[in-house]
C-alpha positions in Angstrom: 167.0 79.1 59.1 166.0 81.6 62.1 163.1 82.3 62.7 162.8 86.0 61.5 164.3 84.8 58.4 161.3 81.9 58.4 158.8 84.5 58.7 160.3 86.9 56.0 160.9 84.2 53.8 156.7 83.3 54.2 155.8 86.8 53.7 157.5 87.0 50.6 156.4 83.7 49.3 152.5 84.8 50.5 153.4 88.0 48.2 154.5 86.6 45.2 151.2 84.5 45.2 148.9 87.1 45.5 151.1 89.0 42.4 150.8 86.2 40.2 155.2 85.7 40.6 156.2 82.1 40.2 158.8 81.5 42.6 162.1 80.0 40.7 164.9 78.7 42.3 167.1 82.2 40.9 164.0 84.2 43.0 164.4 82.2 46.0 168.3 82.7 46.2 168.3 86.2 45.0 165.6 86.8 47.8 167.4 85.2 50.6 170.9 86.7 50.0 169.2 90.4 49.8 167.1 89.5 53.1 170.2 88.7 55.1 172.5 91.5 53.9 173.3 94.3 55.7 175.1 95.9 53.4 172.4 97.6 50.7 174.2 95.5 48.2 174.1 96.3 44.1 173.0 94.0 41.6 176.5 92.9 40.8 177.8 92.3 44.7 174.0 90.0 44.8 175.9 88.3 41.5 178.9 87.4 43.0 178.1 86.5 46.7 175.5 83.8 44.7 177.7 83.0 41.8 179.2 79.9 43.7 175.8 78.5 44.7 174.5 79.3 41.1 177.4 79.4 38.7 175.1 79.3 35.7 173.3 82.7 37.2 173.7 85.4 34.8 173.9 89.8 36.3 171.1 90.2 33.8 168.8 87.6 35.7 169.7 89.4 39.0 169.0 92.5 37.5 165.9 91.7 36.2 164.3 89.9 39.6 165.8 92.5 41.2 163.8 95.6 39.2 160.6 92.9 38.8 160.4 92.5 43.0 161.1 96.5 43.3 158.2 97.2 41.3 156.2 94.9 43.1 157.0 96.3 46.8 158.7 93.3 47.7 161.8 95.2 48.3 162.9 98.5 47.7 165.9 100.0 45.8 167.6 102.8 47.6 168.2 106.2 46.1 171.7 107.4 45.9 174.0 109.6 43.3 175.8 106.6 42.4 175.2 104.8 38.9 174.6 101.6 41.0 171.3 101.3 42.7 171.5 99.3 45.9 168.4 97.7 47.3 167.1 95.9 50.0 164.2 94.2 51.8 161.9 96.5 53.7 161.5 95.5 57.5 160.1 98.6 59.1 160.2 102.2 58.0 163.3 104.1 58.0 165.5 106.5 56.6 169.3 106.2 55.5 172.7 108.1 56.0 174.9 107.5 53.1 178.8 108.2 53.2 179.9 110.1 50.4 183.4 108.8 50.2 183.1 105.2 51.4 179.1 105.1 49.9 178.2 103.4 53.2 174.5 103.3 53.8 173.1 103.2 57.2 169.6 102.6 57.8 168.1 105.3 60.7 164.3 105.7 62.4 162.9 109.0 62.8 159.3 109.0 63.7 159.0 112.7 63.6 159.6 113.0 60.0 157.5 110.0 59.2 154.6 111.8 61.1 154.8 115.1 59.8 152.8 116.7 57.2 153.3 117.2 53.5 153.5 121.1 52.2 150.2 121.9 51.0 151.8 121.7 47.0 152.6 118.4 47.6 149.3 117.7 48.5 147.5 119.0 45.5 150.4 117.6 43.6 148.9 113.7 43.6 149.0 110.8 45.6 152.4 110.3 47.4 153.0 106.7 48.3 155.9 106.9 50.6 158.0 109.5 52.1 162.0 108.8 52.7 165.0 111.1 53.8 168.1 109.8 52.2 171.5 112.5 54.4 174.5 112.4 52.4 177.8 113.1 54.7 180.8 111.7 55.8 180.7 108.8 57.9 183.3 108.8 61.1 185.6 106.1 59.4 185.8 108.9 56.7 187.0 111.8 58.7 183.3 113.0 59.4 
């Protein structure tokens, strides 16, 4: 295992302890293969890519870890117009470009908008626990 992967790998295990999550085998696995995508996979594309290491694994099992970890913050599901969430394991803060034909996500940093205000509304609204800019386009690949 790489190191970066080491050290992901003990931040999440260090996480589940201090929520109380028992770390199963399915966890583990569903964990790792999310942590080295790059791809913003869905819930079934986790399924498959795992179904040879774990042929008894069923899609309600991934979608269930996968929704118990998100509500957690141990990884976060990204927000598209598709039906199918995708998800993946937060690193650093960023933002993401998502093709509308090919439904591509890239991830993207933009410190500005991370640094910038709220609107006075949102303010008073509530608490706002994280801010992220989801572009829809067409990617170059596309015709963009």
């Amino acid at each position: 295992m790489h190191p970066t992967q080491q050290l992901r790998f003990a931040s999440f295990k260090e996480a589940c302890r201090g929520k109380n999550l028992r770390l199963t085998p399915q966890r583990i696995d569903i964990f790792n293969e999310l942590a080295n995508a790059g791809d913003h996979p869905t819930a079934e594309i986790i399924h498959q890519r795992l179904l040879s290491k774990l042929p008894t694994l069923s899609l309600d099992t991934v979608y269930r870890t996968l929704a118990t970890f998100a509500r957690l913050d141990l990884i976060s599901k990204v927000e598209t117009v598709q039906s199918q969430a995708r998800y993946e394991v937060t690193v650093e803060r960023h933002h993401h470009l998502i093709c509308e034909n090919c439904q591509e996500i890239v991830d993207f940093q933009w410190p500005q908008i991370d640094e910038i205000a709220l609107p006075e509304e949102v303010k008073q609204w509530g608490k706002v626990k994280k801010k992220n800019l989801v572009i829809y386009g067409r990617c170059r690949k596309c015709g963009g």
